[in-house]
MARZA-410267 format. One record per residue (C-alpha): residue in one letter; x, y, z. Coordinates in steps of 0.1 Angstrom, whole numbers, plus 2048, in hexadecimal, padded with zeros to 3 digits. Example, Ala and Ser with C-alpha at 12.3 -4.5 7.8 and 13.67 -1.06 7.14 Angstrom:
a87B7D384E/s8897F5847/
***
This chain:
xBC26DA344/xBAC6EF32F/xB8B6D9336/xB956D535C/xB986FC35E/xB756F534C/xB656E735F/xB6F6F2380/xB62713374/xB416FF36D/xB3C6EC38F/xB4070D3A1/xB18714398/xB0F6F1393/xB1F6EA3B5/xAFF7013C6/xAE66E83B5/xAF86C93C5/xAFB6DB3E8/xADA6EF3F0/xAC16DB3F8/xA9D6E03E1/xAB26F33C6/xAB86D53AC/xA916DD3A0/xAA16FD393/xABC6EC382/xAA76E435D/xAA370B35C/xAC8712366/xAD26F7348/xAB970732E/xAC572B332/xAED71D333/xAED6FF321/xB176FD321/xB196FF345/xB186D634E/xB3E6CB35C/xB4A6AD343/xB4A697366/xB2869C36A/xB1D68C34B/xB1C66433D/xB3065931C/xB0865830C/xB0067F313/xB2A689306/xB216752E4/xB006892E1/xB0E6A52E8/xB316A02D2/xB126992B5/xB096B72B7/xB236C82BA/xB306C129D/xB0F6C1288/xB0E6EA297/xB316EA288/xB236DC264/xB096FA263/xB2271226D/xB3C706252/xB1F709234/xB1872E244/xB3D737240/xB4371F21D/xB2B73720C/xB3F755217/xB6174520F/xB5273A1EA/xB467631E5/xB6C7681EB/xB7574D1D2/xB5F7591AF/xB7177F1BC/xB937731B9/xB8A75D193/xB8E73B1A3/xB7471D19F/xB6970E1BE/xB736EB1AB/xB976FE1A4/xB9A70B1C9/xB966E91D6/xBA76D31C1/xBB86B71D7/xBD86BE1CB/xBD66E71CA/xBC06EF1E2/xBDD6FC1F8/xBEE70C1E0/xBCF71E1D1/xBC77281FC/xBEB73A1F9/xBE374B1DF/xBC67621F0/xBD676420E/xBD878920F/xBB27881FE/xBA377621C/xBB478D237/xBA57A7227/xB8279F221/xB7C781237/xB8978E258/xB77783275/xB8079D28B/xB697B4272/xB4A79E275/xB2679F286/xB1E7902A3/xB0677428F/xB2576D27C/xB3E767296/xB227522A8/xB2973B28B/xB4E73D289/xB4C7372B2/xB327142A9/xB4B70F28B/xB707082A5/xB586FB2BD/xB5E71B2D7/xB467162F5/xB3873D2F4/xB22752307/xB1276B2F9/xB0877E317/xAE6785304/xADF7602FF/xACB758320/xAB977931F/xAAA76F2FD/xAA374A310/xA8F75A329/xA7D773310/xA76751300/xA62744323/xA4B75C326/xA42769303/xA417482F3/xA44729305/xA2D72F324/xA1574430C/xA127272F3/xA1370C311/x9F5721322/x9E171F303/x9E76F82FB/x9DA6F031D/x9BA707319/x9AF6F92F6/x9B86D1302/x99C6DD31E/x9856EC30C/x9846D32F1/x98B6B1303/x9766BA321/x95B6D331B/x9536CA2F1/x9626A52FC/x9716A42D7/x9926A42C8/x9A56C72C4/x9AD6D42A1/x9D56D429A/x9E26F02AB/x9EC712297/xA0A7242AD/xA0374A2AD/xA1F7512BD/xA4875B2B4/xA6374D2C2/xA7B7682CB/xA9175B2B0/xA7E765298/xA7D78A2A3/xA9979B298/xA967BB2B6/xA9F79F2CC/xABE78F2C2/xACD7B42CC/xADC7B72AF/xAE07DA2B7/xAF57F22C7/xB057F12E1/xAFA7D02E7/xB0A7C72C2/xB2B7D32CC/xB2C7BF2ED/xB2479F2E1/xB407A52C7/xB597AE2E0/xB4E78E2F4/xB4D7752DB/xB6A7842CD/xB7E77B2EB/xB7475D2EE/xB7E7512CB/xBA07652CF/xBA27502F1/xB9872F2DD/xBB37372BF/xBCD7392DC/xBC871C2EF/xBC87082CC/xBE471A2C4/xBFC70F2E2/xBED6ED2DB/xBFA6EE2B9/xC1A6F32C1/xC1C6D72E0/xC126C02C3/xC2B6C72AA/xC476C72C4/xC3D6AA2D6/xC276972BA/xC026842C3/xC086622C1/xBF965C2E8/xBDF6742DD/xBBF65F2E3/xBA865B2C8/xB8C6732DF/xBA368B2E3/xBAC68B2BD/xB846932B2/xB856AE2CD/xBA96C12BE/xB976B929D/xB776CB2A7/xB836E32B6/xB996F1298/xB816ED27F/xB876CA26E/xB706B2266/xB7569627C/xB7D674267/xB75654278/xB92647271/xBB064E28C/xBCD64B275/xBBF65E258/xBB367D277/xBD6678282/xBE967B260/xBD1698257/xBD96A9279/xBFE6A9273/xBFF6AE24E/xBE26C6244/xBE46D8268/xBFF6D7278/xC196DB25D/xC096F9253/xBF270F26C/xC15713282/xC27727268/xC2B746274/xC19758257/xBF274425F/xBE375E277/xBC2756287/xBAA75E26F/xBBD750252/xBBD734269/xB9773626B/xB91734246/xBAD71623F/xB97702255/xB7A70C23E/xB8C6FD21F/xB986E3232/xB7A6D6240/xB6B6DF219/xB836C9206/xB7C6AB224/xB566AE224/xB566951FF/xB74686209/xB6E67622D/xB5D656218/xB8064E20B/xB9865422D/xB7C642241/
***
């Protein structure tokens, strides 16, 4: 229900593409600036395995951002990374600094840049709202500028001096890599907080209810996709493997995030460890 909803959200845009005549040209420009905004029906089996690959390497980068600030945490509170993830403590030792990780690892408290990763982290489709501005910056300050002098120095050299061109030295910067552009500043700072914000809060939810439909009604006719997606989207490294997802699923998730005491963010952080303890491990359940 939640990927129909999805999508029929999507195909209300896309749907103008399809319908006006002359206006598919425009639709590589409309895909660069919202990248998400494909409905699952529109694409092959070939473009969802691409794009589940990267999902989930986006979701490696954003667990080694949040690892190093879970491991600061750690040598505050005396404990050895080997200590805190011992295979057999690792849940007792996460216990432990329960309270310490509500109070200094609270997502709610966070930058924008770091909830970007915690969003790319549970696999939350977000928007930014400042995203596509930056894209079109992009355009005209670096792409067409660099494009513009590529073509005039394969001229000049290829046509008038008839000789190879030199390798190419970019003087330009991608907006990227111009911090006054990200705005990273009020009040742009605090809307793109309160909008990704909601949209993780949104994401926890739906996971949430989901949660509890599995534990009441199990997951045996889960299919094996549909397993790497719930596993994705919580924060777990998927295991190729269906059993060993499966066991995982129930034992190391759903016996414990549906106690009544594992709020969102500690919910957040349990999926660090977890996927932490499963990144060496995976070699062996495989």
């Amino acid at each position: 229900m939640r990927r129909i909803r999805s999508d029929l959200a999507k195909f209300v845009p896309y749907s103008f593409f399809i319908v006006v005549p002359f206006t598919e040209f425009l639709l590589p420009v409309y895909l660069y600036l919202f990248p998400n905004s494909i409905p699952s029906f529109f694409k092959f089996d070939t473009a969802y395995n691409k794009r589940t690959h990267l999902l989930e390497k986006r979701q490696e980068q954003a667990f080694e951002y949040l690892e190093d600030k879970l491991m600061v945490l750690m040598r505050k509170v005396a404990k050895s990374e080997e200590e805190f993830l011992d295979p057999t403590m690792f849940k007792k030792n996460f216990y432990e600094i329960y309270y310490e990780i509500s109070k200094n690892l609270n997502y709610q408290d966070m930058s924008s840049d770091d909830l970007i990763q915690v969003a790319n982290f549970l696999d939350v489709q977000y928007f930014t709202g400042t995203e596509s501005i930056n894209k079109i910056v992009n355009i005209f300050t670096y792409y067409l500028p660099t494009f513009t002098m590529k073509l005039c120095r394969w001229l000049w050299y290829r046509l008038i001096r008839r000789k190879e061109a030199p390798p190419f030295t970019d003087p330009f910067l991608k907006w990227k890599d111009l911090d006054f552009l990200k705005f990273n500043y009020f009040p742009f700072e605090y809307l793109k907080k309160k909008f990704l914000m909601y949209q993780i809060n949104q994401h926890l939810h739906q996971t949430k209810l989901e949660d509890e439909a599995c534990l009441a009604h199990g997951i045996k006719d889960l299919k094996i996709s549909h397993m790497k997606d719930f596993s994705r989207a919580r924060g777990i490294t998927s295991i190729t493997c269906y059993e060993s997802l499966k066991g995982l699923f129930n034992r190391e998730w759903l016996a414990v995030t549906t106690h009544p005491k594992f709020d969102a963010n500690t919910k957040i952080w349990y999926s660090v460890m977890i996927y932490h303890f499963l990144k060496d491990k995976n070699r062996e359940l495989i």
